[in-house]
SEFI-843212 format. One record per residue: residue number from 1; residue in three letters; x, y, z of N, C-alpha, C, O in turn. Coordinates in Angstrom, 1 decimal, m for minus. Layout:
N
   i  aa    n_x    n_y    n_z   ca_x   ca_y   ca_z    c_x    c_y    c_z    o_x    o_y    o_z
 NUM ala      X      Y      Z      X      Y      Z      X      Y      Z      X      Y      Z
...
***
This chain:
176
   i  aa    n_x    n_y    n_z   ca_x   ca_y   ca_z    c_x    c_y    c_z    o_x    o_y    o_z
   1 unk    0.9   m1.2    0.0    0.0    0.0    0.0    0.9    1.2    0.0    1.8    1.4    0.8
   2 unk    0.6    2.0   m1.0    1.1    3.3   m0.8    1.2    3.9    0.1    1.0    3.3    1.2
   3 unk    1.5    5.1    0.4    0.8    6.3    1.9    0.2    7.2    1.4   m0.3    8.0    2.2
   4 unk   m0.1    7.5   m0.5   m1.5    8.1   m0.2   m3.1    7.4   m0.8   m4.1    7.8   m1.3
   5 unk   m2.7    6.5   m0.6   m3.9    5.2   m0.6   m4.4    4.6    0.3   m3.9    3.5    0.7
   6 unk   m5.5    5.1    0.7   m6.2    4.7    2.2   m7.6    3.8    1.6   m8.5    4.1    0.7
   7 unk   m7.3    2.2    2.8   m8.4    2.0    2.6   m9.4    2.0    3.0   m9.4    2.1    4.3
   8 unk  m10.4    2.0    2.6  m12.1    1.8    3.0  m12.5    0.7    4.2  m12.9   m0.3    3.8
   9 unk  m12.4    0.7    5.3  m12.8    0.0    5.9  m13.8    0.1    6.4  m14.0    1.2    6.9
  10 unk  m14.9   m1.0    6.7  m16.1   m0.7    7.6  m15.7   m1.8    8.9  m15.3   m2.9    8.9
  11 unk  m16.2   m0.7   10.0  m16.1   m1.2   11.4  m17.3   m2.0   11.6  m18.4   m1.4   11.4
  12 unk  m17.2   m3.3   12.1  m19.0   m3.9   12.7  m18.6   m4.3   14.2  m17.6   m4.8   14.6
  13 unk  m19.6   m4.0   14.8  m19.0   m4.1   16.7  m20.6   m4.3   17.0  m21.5   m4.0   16.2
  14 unk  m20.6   m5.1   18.4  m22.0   m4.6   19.4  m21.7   m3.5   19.7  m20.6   m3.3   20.1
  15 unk  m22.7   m2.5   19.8  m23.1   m1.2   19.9  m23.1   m0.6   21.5  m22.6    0.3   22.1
  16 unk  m24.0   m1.6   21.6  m24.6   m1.3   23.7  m22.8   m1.8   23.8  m22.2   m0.7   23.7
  17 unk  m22.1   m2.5   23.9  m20.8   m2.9   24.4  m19.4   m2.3   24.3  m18.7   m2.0   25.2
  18 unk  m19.1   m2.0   23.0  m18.2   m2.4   22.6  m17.9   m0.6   22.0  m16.7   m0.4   21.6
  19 unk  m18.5   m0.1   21.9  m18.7    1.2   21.6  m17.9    1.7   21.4  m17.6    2.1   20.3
  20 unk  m16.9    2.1   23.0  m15.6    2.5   23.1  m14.6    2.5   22.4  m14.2    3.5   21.8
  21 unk  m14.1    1.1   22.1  m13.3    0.0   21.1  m13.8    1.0   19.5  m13.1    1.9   19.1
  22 unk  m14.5    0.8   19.1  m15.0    1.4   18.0  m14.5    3.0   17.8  m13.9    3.2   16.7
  23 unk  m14.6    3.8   18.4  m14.2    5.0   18.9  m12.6    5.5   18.6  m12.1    6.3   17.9
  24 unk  m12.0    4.2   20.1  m10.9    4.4   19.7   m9.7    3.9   18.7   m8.5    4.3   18.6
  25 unk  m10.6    2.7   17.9  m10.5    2.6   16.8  m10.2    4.0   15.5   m9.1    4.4   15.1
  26 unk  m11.4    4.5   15.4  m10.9    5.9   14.7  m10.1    6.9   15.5   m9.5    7.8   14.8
  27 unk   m9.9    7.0   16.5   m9.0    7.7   17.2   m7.6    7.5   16.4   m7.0    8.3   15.6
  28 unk   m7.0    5.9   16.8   m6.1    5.5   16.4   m5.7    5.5   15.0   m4.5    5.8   14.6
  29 unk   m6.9    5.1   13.9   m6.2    4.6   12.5   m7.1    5.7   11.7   m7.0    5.4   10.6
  30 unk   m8.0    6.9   11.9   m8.7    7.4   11.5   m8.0    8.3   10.5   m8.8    8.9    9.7
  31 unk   m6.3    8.7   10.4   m5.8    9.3    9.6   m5.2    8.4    8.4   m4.8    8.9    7.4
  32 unk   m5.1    6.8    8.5   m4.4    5.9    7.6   m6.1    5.5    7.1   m6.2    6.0    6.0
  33 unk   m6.8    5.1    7.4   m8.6    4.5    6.6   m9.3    5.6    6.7   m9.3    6.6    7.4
  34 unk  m10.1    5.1    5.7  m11.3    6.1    5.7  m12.3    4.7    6.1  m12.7    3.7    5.6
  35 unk  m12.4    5.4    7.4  m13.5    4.2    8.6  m14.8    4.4    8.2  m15.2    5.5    7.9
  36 unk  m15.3    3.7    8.1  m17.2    3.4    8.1  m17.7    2.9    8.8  m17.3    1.8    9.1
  37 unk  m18.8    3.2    9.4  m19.5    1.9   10.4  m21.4    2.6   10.6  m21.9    3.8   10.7
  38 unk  m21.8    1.4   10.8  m23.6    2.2   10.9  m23.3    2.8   12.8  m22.7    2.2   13.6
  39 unk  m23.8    4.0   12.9  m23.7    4.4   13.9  m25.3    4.5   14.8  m26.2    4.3   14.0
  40 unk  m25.5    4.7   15.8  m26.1    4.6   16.8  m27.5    5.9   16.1  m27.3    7.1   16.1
  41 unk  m28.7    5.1   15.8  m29.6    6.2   15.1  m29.6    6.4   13.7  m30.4    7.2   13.3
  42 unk  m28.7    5.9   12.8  m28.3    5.8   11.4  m29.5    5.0   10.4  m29.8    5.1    9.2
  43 unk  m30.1    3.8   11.9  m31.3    3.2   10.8  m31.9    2.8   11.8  m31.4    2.2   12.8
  44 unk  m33.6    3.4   11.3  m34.5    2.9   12.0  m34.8    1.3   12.1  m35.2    0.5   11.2
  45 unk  m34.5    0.8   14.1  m34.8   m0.7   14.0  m36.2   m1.0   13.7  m36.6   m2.2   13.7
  46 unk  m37.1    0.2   13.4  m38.7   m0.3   13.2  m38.8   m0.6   11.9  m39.9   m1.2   11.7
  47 unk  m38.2   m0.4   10.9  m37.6   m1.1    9.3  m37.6   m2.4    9.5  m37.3   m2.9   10.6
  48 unk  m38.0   m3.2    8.2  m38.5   m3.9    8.2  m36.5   m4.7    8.3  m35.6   m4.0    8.0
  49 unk  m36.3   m6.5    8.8  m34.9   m6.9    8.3  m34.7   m6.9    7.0  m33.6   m7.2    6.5
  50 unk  m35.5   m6.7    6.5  m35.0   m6.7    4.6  m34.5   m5.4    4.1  m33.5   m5.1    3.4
  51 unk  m35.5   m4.4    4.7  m34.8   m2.8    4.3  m33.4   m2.4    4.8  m32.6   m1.8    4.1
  52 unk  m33.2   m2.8    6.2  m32.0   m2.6    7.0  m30.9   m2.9    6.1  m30.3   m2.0    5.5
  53 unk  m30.7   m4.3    6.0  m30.1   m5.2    5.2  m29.4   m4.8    4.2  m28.2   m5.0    4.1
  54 unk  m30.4   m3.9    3.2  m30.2   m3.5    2.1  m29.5   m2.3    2.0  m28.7   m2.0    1.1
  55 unk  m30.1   m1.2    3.4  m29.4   m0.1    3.9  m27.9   m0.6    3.8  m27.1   m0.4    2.9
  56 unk  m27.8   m1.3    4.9  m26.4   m1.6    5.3  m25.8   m1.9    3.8  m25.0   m1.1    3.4
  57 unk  m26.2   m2.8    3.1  m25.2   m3.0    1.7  m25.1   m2.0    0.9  m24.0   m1.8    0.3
  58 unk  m26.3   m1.3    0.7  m25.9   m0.1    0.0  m25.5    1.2    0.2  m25.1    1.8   m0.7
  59 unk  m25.7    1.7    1.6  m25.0    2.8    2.1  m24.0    2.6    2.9  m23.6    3.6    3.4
  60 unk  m23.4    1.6    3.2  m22.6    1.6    4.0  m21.1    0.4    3.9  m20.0    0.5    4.5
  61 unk  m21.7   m0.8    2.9  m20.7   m1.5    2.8  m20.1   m1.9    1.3  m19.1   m2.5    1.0
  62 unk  m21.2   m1.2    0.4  m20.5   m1.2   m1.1  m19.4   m0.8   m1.4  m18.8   m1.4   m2.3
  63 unk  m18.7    0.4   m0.7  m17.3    0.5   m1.5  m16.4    0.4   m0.3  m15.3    1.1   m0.4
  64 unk  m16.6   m0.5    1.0  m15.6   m0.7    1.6  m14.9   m1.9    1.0  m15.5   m2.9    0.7
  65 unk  m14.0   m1.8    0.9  m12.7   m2.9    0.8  m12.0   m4.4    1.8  m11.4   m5.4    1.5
  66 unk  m12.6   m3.7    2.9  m12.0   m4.5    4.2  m13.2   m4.5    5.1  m13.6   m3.3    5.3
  67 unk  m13.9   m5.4    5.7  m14.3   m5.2    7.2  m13.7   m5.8    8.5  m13.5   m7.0    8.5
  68 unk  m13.6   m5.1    9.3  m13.4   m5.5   10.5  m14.0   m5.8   11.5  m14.6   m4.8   12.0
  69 unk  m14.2   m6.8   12.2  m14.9   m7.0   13.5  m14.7   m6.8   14.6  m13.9   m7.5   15.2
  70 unk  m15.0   m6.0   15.2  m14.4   m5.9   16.8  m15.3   m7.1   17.8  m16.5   m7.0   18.0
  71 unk  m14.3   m8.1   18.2  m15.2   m9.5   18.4  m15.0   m9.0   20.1  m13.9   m8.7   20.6
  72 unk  m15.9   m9.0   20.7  m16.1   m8.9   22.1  m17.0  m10.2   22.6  m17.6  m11.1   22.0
  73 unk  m17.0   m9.9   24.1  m17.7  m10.7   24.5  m18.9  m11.2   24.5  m19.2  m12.2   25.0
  74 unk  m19.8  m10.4   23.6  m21.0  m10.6   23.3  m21.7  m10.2   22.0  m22.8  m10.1   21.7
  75 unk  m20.3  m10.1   21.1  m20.5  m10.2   19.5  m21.1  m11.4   19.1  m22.1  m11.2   18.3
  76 unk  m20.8  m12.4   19.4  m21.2  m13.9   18.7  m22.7  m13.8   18.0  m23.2  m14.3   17.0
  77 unk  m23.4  m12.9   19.3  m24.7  m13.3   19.1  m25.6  m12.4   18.1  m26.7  m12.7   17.6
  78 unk  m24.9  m11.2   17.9  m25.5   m9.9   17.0  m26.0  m10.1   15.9  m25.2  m10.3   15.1
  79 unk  m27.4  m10.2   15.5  m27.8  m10.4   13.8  m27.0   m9.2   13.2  m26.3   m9.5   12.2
  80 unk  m27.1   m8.0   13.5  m26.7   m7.1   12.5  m25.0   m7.2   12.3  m24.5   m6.9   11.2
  81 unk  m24.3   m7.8   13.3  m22.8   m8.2   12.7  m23.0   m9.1   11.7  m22.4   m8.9   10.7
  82 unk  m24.1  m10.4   11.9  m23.6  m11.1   11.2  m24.3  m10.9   10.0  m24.1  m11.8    9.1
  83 unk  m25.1   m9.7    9.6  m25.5   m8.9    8.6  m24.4   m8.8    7.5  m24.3   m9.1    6.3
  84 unk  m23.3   m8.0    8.5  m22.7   m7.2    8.2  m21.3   m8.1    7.5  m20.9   m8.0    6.4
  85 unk  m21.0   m8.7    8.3  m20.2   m9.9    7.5  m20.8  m10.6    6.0  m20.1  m10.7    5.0
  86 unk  m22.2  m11.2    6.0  m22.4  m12.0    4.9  m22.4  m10.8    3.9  m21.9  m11.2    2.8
  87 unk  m22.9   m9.3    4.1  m22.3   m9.0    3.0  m21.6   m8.8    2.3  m21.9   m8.5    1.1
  88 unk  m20.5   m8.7    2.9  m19.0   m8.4    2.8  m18.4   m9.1    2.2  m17.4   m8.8    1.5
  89 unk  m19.1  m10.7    2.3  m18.6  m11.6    1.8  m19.5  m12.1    0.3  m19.6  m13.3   m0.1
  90 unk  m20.0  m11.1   m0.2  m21.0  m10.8   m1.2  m20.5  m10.7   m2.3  m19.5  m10.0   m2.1
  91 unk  m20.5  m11.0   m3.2  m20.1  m10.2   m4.2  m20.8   m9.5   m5.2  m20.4   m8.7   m6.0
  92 unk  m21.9   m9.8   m5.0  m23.2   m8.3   m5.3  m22.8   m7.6   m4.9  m22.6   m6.7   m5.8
  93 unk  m22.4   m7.1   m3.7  m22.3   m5.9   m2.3  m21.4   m5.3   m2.8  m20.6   m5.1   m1.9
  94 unk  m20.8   m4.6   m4.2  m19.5   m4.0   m4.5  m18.5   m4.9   m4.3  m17.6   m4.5   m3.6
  95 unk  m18.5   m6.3   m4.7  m17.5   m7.2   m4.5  m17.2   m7.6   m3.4  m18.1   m7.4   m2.6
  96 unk  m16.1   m8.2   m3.0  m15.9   m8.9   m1.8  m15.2   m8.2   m1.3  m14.5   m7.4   m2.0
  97 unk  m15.1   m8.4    0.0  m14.4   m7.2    1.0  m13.4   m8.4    2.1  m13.6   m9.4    2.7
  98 unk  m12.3   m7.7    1.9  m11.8   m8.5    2.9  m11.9   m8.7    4.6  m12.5   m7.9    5.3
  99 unk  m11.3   m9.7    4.9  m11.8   m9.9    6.6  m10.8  m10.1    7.9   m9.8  m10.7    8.1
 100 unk  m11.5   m9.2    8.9  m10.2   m9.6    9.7  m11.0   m9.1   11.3  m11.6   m8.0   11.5
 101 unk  m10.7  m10.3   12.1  m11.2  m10.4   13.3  m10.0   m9.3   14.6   m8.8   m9.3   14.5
 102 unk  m10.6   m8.5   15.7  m10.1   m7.6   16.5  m10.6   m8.0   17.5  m11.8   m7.6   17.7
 103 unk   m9.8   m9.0   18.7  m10.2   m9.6   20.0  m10.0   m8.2   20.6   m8.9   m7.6   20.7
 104 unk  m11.2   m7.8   21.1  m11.0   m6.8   22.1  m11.0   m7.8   23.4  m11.3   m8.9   23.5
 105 unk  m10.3   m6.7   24.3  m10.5   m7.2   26.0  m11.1   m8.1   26.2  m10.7   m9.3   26.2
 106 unk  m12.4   m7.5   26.5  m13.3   m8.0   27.3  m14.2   m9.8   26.5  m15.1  m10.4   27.0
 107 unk  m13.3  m10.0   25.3  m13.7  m11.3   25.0  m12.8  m12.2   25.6  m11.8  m11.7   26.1
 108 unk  m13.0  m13.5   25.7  m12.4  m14.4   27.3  m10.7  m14.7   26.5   m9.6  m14.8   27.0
 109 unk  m11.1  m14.9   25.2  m10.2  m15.5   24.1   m8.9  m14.5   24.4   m7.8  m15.1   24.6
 110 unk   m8.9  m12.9   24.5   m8.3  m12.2   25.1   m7.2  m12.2   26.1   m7.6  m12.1   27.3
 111 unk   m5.8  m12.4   25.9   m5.2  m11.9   24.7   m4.7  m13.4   24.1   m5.0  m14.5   24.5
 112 unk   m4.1  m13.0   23.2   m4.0  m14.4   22.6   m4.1  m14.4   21.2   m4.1  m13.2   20.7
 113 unk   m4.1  m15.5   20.2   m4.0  m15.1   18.6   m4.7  m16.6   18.5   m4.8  m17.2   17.5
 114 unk   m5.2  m17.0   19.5   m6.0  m18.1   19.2   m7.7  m18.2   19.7   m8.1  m17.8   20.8
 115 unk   m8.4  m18.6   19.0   m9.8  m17.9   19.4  m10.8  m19.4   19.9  m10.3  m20.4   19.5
 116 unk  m11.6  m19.6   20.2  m12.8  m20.3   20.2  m13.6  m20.5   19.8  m14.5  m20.0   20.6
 117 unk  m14.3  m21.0   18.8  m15.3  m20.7   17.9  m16.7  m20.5   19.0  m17.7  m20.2   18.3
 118 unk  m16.9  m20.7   19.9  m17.8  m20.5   20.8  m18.3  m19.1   20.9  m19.4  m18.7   21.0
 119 unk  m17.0  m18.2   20.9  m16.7  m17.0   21.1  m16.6  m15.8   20.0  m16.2  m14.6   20.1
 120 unk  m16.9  m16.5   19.3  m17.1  m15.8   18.0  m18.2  m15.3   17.1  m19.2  m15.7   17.8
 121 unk  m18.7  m14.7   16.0  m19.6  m14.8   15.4  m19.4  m16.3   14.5  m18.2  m16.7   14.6
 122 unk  m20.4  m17.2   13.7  m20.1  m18.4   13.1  m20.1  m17.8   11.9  m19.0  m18.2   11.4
 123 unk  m20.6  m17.3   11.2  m20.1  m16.6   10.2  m18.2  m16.4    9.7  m17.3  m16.8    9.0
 124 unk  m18.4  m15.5   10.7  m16.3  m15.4   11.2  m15.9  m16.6   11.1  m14.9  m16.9   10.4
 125 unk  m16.7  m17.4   12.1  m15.4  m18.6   12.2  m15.3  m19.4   10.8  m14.2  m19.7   10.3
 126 unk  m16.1  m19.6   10.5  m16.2  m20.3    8.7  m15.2  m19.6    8.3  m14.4  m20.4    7.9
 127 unk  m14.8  m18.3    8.3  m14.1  m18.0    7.3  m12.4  m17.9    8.2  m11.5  m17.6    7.4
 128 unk  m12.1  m18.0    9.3  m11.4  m18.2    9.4  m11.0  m19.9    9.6  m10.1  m20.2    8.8
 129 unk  m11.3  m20.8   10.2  m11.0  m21.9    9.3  m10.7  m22.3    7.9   m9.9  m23.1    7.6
 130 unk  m11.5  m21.3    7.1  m10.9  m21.6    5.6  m10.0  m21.1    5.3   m9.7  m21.3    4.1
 131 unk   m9.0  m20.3    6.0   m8.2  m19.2    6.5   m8.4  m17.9    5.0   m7.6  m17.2    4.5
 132 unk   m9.4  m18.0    4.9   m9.7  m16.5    4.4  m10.0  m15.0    5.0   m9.9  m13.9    4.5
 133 unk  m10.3  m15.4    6.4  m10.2  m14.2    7.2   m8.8  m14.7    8.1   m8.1  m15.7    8.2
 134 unk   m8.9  m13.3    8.9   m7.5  m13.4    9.7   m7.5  m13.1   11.3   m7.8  m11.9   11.4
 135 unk   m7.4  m13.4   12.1   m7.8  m13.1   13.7   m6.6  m12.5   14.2   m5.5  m12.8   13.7
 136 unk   m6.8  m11.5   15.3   m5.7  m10.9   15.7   m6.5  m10.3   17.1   m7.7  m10.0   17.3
 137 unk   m5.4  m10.4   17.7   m5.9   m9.4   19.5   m5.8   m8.0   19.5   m4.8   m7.5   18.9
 138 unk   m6.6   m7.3   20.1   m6.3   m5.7   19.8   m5.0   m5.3   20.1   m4.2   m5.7   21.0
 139 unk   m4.8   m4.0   18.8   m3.8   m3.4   19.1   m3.3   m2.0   19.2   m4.0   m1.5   20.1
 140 unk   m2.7   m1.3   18.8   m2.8    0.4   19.1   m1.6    0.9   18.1   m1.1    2.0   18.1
 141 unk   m1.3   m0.7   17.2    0.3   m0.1   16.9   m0.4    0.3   15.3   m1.3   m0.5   15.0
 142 unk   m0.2    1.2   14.5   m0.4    2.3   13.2    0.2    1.1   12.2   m0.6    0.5   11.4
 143 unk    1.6    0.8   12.4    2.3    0.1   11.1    1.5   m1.7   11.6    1.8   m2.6   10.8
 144 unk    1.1   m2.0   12.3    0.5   m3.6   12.7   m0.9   m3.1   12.1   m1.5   m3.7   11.2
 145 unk   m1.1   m2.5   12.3   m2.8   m2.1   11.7   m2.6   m2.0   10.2   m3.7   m2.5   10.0
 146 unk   m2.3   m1.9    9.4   m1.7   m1.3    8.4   m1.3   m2.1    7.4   m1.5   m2.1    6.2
 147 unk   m0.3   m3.3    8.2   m0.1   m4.5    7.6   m1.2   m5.6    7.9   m1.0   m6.6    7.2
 148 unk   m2.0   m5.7    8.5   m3.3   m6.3    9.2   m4.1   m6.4    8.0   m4.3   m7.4    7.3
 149 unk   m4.6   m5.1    7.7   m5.7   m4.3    6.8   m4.9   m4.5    5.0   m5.6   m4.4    4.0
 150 unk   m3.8   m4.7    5.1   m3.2   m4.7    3.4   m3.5   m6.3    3.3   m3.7   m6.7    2.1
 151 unk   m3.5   m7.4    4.4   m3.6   m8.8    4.2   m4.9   m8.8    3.6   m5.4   m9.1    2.5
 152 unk   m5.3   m8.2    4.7   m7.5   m8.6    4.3   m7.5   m8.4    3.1   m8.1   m9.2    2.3
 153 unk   m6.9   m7.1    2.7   m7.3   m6.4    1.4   m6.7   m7.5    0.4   m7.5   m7.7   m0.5
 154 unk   m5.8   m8.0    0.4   m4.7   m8.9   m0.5   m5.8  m10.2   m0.7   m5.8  m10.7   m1.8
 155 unk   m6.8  m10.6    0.5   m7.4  m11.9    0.3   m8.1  m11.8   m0.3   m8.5  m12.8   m0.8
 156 unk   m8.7  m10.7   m0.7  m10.0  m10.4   m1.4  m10.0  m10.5   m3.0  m10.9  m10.5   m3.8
 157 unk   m8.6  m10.5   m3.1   m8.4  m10.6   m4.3   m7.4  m11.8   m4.7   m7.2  m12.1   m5.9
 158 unk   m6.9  m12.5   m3.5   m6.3  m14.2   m4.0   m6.6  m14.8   m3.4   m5.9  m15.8   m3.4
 159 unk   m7.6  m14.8   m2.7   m8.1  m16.1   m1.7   m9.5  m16.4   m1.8   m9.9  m17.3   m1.1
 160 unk  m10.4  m15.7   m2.5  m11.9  m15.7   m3.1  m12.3  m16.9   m2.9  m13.3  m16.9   m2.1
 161 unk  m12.0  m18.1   m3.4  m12.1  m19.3   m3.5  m12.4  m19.8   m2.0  m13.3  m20.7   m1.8
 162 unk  m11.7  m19.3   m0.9  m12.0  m19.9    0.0  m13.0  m19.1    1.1  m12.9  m19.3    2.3
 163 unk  m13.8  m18.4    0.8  m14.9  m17.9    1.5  m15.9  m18.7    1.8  m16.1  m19.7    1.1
 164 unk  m16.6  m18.4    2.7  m17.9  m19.5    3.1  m18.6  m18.6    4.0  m18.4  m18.2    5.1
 165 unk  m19.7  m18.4    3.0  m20.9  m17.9    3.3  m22.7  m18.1    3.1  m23.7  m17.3    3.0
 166 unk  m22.5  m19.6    2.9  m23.7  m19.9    3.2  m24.8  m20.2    4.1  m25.9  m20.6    3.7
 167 unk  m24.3  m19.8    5.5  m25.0  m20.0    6.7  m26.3  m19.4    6.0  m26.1  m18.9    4.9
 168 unk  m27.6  m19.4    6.6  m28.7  m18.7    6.9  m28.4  m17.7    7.5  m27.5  m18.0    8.4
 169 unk  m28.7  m16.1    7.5  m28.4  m15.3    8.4  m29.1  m15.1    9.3  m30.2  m14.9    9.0
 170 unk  m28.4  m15.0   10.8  m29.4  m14.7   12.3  m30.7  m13.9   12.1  m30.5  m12.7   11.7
 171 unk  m32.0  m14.3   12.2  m33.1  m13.6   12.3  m33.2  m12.6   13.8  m34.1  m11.8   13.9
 172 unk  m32.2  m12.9   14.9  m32.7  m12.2   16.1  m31.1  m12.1   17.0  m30.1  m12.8   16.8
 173 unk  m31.2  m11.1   17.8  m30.2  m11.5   18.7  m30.1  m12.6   19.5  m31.1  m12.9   20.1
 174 unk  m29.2  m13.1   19.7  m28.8  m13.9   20.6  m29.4  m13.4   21.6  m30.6  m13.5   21.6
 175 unk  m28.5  m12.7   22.8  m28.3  m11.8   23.6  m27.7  m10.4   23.7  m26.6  m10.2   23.3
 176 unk  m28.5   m9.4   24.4  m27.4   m8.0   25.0  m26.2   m7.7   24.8  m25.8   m6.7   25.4
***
């Protein structure tokens, strides 16, 4: 990656949780990506799940390049993450977007570079077992981020073959 080619990334996190993380996410990398993420009031939940859906694909994840998950302790369960992943892994959705998992804290997996599929979204874990996405523990370092975000981006364009996104997607939350 060059340094004046920034990519598109969209952020997907639990909202009530994980908020912070997301935040200081753009704090941190907000001058290397141009960050995206649906924010708090951006779409009515009284929309039907098919309008949302379509929201999210078309306003928000068509021309990102990369998404990122900030996997916390109570991501696994979020329909709208796992929204946000299957379309990512679309290729209607402005093509395929690369993938890469961000163990915050407060997930148990934490710290570590090894995860639990228990503790994850299942979506995610499909794709990292196929090793098309990539897991990593939070970090704060610019040039780790950087090289993180050029992989995803790299898979998206030589590792296609190994995505897996056939699950049914979550009709409900899990939990909180």
């Amino acid at each position: 990656m060059t340094n004046d080619v920034k990519h598109k990334v969209f952020v997907s996190f639990h909202h009530k949780r994980d908020s912070w993380y997301k935040k200081r996410f753009e704090e941190l990398f907000g001058d290397i990506f141009i960050i995206k993420s649906v924010k708090d009031g951006d779409i009515d939940s009284d929309n039907s799940d098919d309008y949302i859906k379509r929201l999210i694909q078309e306003d928000y994840l068509s021309d990102s390049s990369v998404l990122i998950v900030l996997v916390g302790a109570a991501t696994k369960g979020r329909k709208h993450v796992d929204w946000e992943i299957s379309a990512a892994l679309n290729k209607k959705v402005g093509g395929y977007s690369g993938l890469l998992a961000l163990c915050i804290p407060d997930n148990p997996d934490h710290p570590g570079d090894k995860y639990n599929p228990c503790n994850i979204p299942a979506r995610l874990a499909d794709n990292l077992t196929s090793e098309y996405a990539k897991y990593y523990d939070w970090s704060e370092s610019v040039d780790g981020m950087k090289a993180r975000v050029e992989t995803a981006f790299q898979a998206r364009l030589d590792k296609i073959d190994l995505i897996k996104n056939s699950r049914v997607q979550l009709e409900y939350d899990e939990w909180e």
